[in-house]
MIRO-6994 format. One record per residue (C-alpha): residue in one letter; residue number from 0; x, y, z; chain. Coordinates in steps of 0.2 Angstrom, whole numbers, plus 5000, padded with zeros to 4 digits. Example, Ala and Ser with C-alpha at 12.3 -4.5 7.8 and 13.67 -1.06 7.14 Angstrom:
BEGIN
@aa = a	i = 0	xx = 5062	yy = 4978	zz = 5039	ch = A
@aa = s	i = 1	xx = 5068	yy = 4995	zz = 5036	ch = A
END
This chain:
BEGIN
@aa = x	i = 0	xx = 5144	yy = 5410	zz = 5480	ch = A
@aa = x	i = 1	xx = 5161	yy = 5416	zz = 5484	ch = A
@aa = x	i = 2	xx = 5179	yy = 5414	zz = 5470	ch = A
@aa = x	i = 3	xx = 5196	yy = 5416	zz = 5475	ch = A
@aa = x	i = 4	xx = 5211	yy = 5418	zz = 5463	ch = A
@aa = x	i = 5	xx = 5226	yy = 5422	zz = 5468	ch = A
@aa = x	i = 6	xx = 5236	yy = 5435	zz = 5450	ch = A
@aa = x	i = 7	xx = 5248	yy = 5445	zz = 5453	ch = A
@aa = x	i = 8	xx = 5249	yy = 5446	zz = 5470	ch = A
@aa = x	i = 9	xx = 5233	yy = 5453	zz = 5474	ch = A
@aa = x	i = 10	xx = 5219	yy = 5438	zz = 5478	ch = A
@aa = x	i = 11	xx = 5201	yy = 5442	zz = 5473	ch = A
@aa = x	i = 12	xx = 5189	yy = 5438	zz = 5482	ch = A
@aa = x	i = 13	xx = 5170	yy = 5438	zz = 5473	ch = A
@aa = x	i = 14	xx = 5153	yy = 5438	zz = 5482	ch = A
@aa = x	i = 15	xx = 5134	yy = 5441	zz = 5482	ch = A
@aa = x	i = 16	xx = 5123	yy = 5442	zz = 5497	ch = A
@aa = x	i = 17	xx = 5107	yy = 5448	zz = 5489	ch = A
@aa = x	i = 18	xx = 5091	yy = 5448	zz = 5493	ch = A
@aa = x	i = 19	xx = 5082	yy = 5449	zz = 5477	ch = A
@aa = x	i = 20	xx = 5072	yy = 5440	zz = 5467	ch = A
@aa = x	i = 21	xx = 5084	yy = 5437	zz = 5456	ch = A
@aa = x	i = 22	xx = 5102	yy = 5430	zz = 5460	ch = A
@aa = x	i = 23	xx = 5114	yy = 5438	zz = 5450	ch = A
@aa = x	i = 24	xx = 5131	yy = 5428	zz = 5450	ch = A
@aa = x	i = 25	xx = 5149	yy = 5435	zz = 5448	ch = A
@aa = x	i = 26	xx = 5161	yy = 5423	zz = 5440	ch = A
@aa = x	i = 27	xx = 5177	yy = 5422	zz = 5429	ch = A
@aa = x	i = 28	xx = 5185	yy = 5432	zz = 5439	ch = A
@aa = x	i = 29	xx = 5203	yy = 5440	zz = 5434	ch = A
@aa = x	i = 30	xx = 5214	yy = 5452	zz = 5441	ch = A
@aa = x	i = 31	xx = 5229	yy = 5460	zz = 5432	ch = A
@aa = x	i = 32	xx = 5243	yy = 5473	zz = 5440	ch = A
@aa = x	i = 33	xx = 5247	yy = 5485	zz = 5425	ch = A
@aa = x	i = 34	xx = 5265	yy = 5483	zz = 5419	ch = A
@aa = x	i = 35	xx = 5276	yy = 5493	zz = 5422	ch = A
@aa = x	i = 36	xx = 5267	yy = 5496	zz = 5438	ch = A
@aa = x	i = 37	xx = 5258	yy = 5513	zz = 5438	ch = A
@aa = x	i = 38	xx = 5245	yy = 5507	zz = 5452	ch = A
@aa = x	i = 39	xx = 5231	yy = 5504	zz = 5441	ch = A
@aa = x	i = 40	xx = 5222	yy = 5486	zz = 5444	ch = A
@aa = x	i = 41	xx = 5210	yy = 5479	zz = 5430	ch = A
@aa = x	i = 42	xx = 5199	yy = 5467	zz = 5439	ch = A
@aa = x	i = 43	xx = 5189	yy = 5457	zz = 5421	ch = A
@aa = x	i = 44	xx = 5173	yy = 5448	zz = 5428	ch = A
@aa = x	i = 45	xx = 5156	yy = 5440	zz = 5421	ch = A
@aa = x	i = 46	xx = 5138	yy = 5443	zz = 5430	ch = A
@aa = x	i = 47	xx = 5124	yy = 5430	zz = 5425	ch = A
@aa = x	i = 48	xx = 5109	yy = 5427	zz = 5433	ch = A
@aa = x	i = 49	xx = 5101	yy = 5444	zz = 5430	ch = A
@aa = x	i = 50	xx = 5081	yy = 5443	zz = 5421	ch = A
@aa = x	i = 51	xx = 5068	yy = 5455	zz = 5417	ch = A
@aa = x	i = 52	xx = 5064	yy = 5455	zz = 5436	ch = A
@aa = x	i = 53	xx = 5081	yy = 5461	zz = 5443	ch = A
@aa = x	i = 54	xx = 5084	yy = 5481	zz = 5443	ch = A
@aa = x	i = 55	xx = 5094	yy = 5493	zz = 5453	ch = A
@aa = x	i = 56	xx = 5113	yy = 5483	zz = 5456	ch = A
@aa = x	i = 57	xx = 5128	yy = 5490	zz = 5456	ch = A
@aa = x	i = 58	xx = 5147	yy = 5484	zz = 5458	ch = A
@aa = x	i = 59	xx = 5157	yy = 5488	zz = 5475	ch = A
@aa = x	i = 60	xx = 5172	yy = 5486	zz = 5478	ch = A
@aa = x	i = 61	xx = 5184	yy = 5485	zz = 5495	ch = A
@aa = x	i = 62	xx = 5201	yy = 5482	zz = 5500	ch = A
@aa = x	i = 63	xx = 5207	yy = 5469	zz = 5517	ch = A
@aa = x	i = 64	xx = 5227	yy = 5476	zz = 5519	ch = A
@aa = x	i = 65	xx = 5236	yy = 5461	zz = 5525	ch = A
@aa = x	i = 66	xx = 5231	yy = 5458	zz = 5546	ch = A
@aa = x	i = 67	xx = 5219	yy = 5470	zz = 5543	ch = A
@aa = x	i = 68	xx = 5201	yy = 5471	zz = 5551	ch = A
@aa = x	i = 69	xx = 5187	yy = 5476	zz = 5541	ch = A
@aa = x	i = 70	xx = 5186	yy = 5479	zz = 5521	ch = A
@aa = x	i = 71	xx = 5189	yy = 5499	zz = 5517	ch = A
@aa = x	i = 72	xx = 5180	yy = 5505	zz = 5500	ch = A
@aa = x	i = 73	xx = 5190	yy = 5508	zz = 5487	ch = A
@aa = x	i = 74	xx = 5190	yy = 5519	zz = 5471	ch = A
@aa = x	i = 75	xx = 5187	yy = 5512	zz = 5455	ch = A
@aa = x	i = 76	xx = 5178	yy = 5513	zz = 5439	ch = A
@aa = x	i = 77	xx = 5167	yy = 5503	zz = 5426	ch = A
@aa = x	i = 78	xx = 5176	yy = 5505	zz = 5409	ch = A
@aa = x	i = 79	xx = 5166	yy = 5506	zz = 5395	ch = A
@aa = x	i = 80	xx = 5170	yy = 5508	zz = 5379	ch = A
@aa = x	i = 81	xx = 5190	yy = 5512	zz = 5384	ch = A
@aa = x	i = 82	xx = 5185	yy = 5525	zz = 5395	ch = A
@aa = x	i = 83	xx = 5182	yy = 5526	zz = 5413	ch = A
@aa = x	i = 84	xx = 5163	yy = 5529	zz = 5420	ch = A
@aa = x	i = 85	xx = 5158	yy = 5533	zz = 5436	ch = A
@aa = x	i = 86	xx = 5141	yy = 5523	zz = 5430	ch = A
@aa = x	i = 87	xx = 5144	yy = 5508	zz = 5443	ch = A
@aa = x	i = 88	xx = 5129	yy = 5498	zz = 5439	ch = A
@aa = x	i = 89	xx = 5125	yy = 5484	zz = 5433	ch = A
@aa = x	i = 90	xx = 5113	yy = 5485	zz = 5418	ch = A
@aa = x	i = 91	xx = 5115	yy = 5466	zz = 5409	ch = A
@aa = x	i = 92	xx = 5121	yy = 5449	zz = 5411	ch = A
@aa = x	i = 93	xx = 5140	yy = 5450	zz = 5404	ch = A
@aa = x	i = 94	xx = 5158	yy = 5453	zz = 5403	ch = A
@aa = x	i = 95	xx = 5164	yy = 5470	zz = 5415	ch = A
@aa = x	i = 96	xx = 5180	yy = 5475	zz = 5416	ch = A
@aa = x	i = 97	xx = 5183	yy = 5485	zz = 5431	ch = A
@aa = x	i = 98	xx = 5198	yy = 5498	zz = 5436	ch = A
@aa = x	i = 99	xx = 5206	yy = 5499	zz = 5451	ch = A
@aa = x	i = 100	xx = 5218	yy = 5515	zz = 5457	ch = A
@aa = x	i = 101	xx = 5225	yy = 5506	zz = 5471	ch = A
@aa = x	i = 102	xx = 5240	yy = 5519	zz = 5474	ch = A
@aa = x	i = 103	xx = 5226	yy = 5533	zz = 5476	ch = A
@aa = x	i = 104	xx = 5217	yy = 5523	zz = 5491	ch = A
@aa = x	i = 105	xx = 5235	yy = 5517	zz = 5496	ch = A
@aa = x	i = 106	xx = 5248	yy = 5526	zz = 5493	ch = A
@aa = x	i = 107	xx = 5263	yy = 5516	zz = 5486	ch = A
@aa = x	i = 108	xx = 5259	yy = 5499	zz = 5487	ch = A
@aa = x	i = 109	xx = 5270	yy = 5484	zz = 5495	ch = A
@aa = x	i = 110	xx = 5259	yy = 5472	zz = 5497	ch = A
@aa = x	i = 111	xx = 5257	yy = 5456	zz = 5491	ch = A
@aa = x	i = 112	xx = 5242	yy = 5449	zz = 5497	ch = A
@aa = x	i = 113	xx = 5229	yy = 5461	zz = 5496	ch = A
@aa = x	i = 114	xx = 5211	yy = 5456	zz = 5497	ch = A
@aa = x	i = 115	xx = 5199	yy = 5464	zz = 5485	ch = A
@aa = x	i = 116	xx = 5183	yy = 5461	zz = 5486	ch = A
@aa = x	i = 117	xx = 5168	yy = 5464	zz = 5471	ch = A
@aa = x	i = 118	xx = 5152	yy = 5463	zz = 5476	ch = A
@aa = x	i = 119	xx = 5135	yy = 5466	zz = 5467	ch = A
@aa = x	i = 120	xx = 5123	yy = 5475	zz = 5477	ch = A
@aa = x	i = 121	xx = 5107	yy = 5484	zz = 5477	ch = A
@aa = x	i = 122	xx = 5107	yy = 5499	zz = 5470	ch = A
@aa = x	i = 123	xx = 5093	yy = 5511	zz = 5479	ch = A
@aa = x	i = 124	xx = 5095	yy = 5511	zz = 5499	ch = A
@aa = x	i = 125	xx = 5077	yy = 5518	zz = 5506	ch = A
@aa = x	i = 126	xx = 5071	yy = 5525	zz = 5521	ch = A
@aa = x	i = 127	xx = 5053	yy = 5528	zz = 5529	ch = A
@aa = x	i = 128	xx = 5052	yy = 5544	zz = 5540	ch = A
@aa = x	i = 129	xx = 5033	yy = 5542	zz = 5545	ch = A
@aa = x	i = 130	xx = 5021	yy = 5530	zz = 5551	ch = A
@aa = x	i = 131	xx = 5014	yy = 5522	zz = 5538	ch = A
@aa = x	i = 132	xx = 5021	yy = 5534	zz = 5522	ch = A
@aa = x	i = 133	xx = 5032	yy = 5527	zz = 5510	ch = A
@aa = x	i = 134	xx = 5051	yy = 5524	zz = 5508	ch = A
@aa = x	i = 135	xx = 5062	yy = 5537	zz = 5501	ch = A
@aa = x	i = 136	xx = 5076	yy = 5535	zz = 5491	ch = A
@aa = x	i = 137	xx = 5092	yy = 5541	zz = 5499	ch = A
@aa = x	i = 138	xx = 5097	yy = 5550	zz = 5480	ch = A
@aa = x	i = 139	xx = 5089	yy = 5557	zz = 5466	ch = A
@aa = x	i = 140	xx = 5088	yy = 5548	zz = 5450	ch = A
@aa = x	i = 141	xx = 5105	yy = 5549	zz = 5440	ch = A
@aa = x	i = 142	xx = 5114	yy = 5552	zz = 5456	ch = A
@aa = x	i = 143	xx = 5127	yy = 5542	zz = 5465	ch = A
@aa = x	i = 144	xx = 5129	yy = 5551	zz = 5482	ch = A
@aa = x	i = 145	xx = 5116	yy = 5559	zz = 5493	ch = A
@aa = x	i = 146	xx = 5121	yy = 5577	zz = 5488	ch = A
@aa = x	i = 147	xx = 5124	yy = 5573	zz = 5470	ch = A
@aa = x	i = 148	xx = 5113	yy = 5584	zz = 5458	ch = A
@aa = x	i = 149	xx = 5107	yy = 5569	zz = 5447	ch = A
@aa = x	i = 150	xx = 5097	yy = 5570	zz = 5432	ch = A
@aa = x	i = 151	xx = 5082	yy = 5584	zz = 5427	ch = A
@aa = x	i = 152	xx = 5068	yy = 5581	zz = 5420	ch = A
@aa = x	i = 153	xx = 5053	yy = 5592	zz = 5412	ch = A
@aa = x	i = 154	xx = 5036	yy = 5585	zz = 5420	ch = A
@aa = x	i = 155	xx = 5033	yy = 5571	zz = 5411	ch = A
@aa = x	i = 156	xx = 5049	yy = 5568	zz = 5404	ch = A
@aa = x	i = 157	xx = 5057	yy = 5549	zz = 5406	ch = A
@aa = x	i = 158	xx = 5074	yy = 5553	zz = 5396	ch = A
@aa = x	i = 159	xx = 5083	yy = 5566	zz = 5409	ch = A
@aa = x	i = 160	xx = 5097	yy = 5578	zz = 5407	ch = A
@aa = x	i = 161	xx = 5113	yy = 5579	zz = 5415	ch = A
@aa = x	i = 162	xx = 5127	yy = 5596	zz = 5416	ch = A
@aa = x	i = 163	xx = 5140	yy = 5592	zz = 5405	ch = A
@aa = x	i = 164	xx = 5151	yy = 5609	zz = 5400	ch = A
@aa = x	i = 165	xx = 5140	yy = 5620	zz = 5405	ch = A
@aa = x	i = 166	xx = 5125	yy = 5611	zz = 5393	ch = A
@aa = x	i = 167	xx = 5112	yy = 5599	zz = 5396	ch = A
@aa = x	i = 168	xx = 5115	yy = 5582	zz = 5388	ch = A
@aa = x	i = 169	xx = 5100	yy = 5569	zz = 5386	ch = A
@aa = x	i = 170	xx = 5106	yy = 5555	zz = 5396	ch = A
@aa = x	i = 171	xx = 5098	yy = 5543	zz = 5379	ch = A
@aa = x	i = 172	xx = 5114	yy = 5550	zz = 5367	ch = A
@aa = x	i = 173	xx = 5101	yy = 5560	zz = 5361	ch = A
@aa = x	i = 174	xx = 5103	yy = 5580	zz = 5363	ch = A
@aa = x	i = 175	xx = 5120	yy = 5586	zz = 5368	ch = A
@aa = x	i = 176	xx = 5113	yy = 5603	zz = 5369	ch = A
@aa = x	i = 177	xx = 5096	yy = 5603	zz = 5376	ch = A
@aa = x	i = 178	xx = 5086	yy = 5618	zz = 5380	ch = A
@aa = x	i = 179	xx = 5073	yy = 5618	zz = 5393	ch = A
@aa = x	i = 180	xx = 5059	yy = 5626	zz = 5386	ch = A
@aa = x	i = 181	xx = 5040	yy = 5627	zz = 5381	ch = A
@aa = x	i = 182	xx = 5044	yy = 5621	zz = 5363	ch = A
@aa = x	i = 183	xx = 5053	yy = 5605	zz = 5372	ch = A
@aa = x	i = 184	xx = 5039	yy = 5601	zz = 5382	ch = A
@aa = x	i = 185	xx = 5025	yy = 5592	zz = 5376	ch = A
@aa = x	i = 186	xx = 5016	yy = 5593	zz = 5392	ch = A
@aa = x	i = 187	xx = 5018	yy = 5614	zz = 5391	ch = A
@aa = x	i = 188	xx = 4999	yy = 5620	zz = 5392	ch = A
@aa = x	i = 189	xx = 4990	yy = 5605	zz = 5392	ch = A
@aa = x	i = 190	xx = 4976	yy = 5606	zz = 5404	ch = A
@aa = x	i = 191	xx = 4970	yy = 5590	zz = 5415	ch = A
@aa = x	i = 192	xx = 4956	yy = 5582	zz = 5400	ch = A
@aa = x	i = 193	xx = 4971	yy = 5585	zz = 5388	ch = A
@aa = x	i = 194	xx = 4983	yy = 5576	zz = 5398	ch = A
@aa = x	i = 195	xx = 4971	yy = 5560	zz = 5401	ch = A
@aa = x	i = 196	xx = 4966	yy = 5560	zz = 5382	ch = A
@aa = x	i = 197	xx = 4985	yy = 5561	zz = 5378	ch = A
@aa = x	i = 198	xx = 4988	yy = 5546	zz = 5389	ch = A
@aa = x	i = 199	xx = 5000	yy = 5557	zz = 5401	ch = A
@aa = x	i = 200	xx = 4991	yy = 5556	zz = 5416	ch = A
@aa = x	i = 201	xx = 4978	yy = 5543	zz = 5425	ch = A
@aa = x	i = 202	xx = 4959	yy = 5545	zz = 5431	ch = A
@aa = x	i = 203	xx = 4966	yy = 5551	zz = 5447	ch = A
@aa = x	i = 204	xx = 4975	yy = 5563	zz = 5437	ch = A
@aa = x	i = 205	xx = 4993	yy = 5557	zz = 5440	ch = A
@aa = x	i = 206	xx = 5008	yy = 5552	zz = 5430	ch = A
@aa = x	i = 207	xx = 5006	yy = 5534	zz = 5420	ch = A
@aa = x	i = 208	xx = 5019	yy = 5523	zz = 5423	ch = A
@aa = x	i = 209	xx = 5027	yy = 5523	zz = 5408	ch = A
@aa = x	i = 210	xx = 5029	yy = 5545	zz = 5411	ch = A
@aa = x	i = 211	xx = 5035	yy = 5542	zz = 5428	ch = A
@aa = x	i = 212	xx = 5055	yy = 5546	zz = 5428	ch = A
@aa = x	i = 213	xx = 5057	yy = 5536	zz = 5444	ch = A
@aa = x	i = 214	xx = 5048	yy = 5518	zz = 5439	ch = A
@aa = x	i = 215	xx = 5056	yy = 5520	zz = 5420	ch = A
@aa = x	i = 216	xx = 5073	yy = 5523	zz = 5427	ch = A
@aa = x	i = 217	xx = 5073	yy = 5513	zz = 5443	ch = A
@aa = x	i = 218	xx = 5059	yy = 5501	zz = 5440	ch = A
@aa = x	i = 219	xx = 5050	yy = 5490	zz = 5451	ch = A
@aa = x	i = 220	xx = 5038	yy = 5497	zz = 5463	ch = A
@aa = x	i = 221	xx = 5049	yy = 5516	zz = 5463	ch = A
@aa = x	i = 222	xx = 5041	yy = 5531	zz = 5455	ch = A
@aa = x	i = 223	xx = 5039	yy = 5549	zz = 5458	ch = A
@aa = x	i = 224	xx = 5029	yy = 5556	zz = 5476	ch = A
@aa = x	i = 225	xx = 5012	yy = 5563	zz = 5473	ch = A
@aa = x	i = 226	xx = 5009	yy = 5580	zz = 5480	ch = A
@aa = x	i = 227	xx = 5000	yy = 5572	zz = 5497	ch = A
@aa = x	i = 228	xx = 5020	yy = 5565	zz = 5499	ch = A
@aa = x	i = 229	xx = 5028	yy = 5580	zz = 5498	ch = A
@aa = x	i = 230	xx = 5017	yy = 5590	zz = 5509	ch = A
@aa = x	i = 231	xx = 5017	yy = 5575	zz = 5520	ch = A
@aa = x	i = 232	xx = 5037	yy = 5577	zz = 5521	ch = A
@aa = x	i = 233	xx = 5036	yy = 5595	zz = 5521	ch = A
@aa = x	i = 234	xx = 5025	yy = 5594	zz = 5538	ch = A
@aa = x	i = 235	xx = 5028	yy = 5579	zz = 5547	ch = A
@aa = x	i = 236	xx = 5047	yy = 5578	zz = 5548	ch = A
@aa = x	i = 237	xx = 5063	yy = 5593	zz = 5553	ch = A
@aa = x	i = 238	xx = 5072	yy = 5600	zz = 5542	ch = A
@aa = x	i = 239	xx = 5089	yy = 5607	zz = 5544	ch = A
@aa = x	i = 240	xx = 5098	yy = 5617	zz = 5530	ch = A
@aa = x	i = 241	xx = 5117	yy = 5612	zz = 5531	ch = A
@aa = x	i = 242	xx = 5131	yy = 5610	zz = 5519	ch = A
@aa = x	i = 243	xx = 5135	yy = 5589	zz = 5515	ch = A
@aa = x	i = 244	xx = 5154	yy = 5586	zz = 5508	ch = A
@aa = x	i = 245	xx = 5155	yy = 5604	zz = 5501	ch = A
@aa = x	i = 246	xx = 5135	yy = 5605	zz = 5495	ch = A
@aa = x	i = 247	xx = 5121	yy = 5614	zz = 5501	ch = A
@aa = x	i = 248	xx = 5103	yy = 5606	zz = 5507	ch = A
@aa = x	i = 249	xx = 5091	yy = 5601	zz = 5520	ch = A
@aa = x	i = 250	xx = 5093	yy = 5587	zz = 5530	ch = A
@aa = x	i = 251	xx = 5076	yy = 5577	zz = 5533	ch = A
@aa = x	i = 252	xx = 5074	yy = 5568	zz = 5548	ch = A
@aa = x	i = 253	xx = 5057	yy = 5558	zz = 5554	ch = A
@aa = x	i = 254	xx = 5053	yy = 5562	zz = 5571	ch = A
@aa = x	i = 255	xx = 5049	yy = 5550	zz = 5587	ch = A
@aa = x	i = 256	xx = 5052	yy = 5534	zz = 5582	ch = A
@aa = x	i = 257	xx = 5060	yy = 5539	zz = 5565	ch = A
@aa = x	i = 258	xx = 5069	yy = 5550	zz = 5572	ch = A
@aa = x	i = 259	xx = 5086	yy = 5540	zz = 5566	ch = A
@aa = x	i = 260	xx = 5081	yy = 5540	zz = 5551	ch = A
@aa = x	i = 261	xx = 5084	yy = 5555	zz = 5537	ch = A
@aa = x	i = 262	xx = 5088	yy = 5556	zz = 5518	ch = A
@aa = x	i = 263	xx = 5096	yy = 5574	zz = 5512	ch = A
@aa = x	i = 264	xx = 5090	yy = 5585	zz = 5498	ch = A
@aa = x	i = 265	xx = 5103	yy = 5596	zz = 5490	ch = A
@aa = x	i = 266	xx = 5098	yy = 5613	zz = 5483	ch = A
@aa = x	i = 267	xx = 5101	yy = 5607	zz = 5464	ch = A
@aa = x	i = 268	xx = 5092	yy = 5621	zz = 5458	ch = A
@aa = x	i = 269	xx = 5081	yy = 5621	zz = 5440	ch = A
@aa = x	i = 270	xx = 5086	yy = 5618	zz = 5422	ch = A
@aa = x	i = 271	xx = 5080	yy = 5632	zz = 5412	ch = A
@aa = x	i = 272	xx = 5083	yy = 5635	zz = 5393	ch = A
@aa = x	i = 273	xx = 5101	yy = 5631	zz = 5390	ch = A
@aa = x	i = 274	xx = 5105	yy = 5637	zz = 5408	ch = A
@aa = x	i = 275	xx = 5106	yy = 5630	zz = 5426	ch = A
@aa = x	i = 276	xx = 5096	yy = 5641	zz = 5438	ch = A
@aa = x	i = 277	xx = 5097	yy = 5644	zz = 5458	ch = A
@aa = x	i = 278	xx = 5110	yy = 5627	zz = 5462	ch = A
@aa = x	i = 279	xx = 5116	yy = 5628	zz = 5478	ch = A
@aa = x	i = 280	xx = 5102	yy = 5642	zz = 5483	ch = A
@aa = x	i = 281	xx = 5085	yy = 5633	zz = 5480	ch = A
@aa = x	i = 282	xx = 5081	yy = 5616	zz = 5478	ch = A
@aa = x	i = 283	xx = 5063	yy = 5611	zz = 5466	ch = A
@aa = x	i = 284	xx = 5057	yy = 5591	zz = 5468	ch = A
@aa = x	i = 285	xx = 5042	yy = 5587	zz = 5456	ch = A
@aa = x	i = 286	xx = 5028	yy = 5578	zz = 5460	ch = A
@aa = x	i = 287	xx = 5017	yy = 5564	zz = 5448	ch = A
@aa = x	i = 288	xx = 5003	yy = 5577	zz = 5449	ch = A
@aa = x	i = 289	xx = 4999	yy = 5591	zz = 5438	ch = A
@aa = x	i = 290	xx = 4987	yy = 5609	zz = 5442	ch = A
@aa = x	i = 291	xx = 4973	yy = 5609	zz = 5439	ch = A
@aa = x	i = 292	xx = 4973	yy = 5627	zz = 5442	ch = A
@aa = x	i = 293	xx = 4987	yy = 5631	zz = 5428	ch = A
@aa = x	i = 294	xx = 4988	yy = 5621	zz = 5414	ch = A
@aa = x	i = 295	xx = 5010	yy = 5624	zz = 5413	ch = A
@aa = x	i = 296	xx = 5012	yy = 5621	zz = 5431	ch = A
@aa = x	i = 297	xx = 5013	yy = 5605	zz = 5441	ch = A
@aa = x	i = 298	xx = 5012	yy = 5602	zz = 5458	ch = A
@aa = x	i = 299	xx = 5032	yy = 5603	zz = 5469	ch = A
@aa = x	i = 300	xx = 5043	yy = 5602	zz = 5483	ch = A
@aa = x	i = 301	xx = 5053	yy = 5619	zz = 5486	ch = A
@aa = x	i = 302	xx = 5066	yy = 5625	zz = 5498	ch = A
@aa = x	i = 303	xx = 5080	yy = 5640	zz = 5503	ch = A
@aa = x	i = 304	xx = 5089	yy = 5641	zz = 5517	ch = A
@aa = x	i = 305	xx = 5073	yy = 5652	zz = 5526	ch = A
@aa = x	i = 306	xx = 5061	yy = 5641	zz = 5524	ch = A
@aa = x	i = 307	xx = 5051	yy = 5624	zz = 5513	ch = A
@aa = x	i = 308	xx = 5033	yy = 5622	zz = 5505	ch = A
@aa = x	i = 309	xx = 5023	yy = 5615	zz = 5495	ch = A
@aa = x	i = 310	xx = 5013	yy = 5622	zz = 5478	ch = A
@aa = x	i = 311	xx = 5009	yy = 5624	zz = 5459	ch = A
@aa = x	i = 312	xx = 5017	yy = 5641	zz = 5456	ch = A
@aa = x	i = 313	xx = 5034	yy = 5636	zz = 5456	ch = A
@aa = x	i = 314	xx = 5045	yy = 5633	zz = 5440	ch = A
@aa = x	i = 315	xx = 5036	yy = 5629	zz = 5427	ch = A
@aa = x	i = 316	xx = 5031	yy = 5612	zz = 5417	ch = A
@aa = x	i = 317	xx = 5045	yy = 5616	zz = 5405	ch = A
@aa = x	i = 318	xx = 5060	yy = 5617	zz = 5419	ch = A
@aa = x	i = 319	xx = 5069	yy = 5606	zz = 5424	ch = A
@aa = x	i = 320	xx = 5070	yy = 5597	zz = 5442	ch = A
@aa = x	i = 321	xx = 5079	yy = 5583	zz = 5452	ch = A
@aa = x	i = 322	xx = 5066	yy = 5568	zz = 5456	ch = A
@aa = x	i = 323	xx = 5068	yy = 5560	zz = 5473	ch = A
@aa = x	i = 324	xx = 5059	yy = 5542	zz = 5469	ch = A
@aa = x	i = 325	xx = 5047	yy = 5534	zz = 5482	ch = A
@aa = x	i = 326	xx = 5039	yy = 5516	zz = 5487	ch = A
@aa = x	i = 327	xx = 5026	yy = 5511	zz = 5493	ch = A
@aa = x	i = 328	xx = 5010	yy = 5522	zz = 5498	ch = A
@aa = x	i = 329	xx = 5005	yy = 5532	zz = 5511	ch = A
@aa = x	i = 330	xx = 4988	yy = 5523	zz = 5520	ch = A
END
């Protein structure tokens, strides 16, 4: 379904496309130029349509100049609470209001009938990289771009902490100093029968559902990789450390037929105490499965600029580390 109001000058153009099982709808749309004009845009609109089963939508927004060909991205934020976030999803059914900084993506602005269009979209694009093993997100959990850091989390944890001046923050509102640490950790030194009585982990000894930081963030069918993943992307696909729009990492591309295909890790290092450790040098992905070897290790995805592997003797239960979602399962 498509709206067109022409306010201001600027006609708004409002659409969904999806392919979900839900059909969000965006509605009530208005547009306002701020006065006096300082090139700010708020665009006010109301989403219906989502339910229990919809997750993973976010606004987009892009800009037709007048005789212009296709629509350019623009930049704009979600405003929540009188600030501006750079949180562009859509969590509920309900009034957004949206800003646009229109002189930022076009310098000073003449026009009079610009085309903006919002759009909700699907928030997760995946790729496969081998025959029969399963899709990988293209960002980690709390992240927006490829080669943003996103949210860590200690093995177990389904809360996550973001870098905030120089501390870690709980991304609930719940800690804005946390310390990564055994104390913090209630899966620090907990052996395999411990965790299953605990209800941590399943028979096949790996992360419940309800302790999986991908399913409780992303939902639907995403959670985190098992170790048989990792090592599976370690082994059957190239890697190529480079440096993506300022920020170091390997680039992962499938091979043969999946050769076009590729998602990028950046080296987001580990959380540890109060401290962020090794970013930009080494990058740490953990997997749902714990060691059975030691009881404050889990299984993980490492990497440097020499080399990438696999193993339970990497940081520890109570660091923290970037989780890359999956779907699917490898046959």
């Amino acid at each position: 379904m498509s709206i067109n109001k022409i306010i201001l000058g600027v006609i708004l153009t409002v659409a969904t496309g999806l392919t979900l099982v839900a059909e969000p709808e965006v509605t009530d749309v208005v547009a306002k130029q701020r006065y006096p004009w300082n090139g700010l845009v708020d665009i006010s609109c109301r989403v219906t349509g989502i339910n229990g089963t919809t997750n993973g939508l976010k606004f987009t927004v892009a800009a037709v100049m007048p005789n212009a060909g296709n629509a350019r991205p623009v930049s704009f934020w979600v405003m929540q609470n009188g600030a501006r976030s750079t949180d562009r999803q859509v969590h509920t059914n309900g009034n957004y209001r949206l800003l646009w900084d229109a002189t930022a993506d076009l310098g000073r602005v003449t026009y009079d009938n610009i085309v903006v269009r919002v759009n909700v979209v699907g928030l997760h694009d995946r790729v496969q990289l081998w025959e029969g093993g399963p899709y990988w997100a293209d960002t980690n959990i709390g992240a927006e771009n490829p080669e943003d850091y996103g949210y860590y989390f200690w093995w177990g944890d389904t809360v996550g902490y973001k870098r905030e001046n120089n501390a870690w923050v709980a991304t609930d509102g719940s800690s804005s100093n946390f310390s990564f640490d055994s104390g913090t950790t209630p899966t620090w030194n907990k052996d395999i029968t411990t965790l299953q009585s605990e209800g941590w982990i399943t028979a096949d000894s790996i992360l419940v559902p309800e302790h999986d930081a991908a399913h409780v963030h992303w939902g639907g069918a995403w959670r985190m990789p098992t170790i048989q993943e990792l090592s599976d992307l370690n082994s059957k696909c190239d890697w190529t450390w480079t440096t993506k729009n300022g920020v170091r990492g390997y680039v992962v591309h499938g091979r043969d037929d999946y050769a076009s295909n590729s998602i990028f890790l950046p080296a987001a290092g580990c959380g540890h105490g109060t401290s962020l450790d090794d970013a930009v040098s080494f990058g740490y992905y953990c997997s749902s499965v714990p060691s059975s070897d030691y009881s404050y290790r889990a299984w993980l995805l490492h990497f440097n600029s020499s080399g990438h592997g696999t193993d339970d003797y990497g940081p520890y239960r109570n660091y923290g580390q970037p989780v890359r979602p999956v779907q699917g399962f490898t046959e």
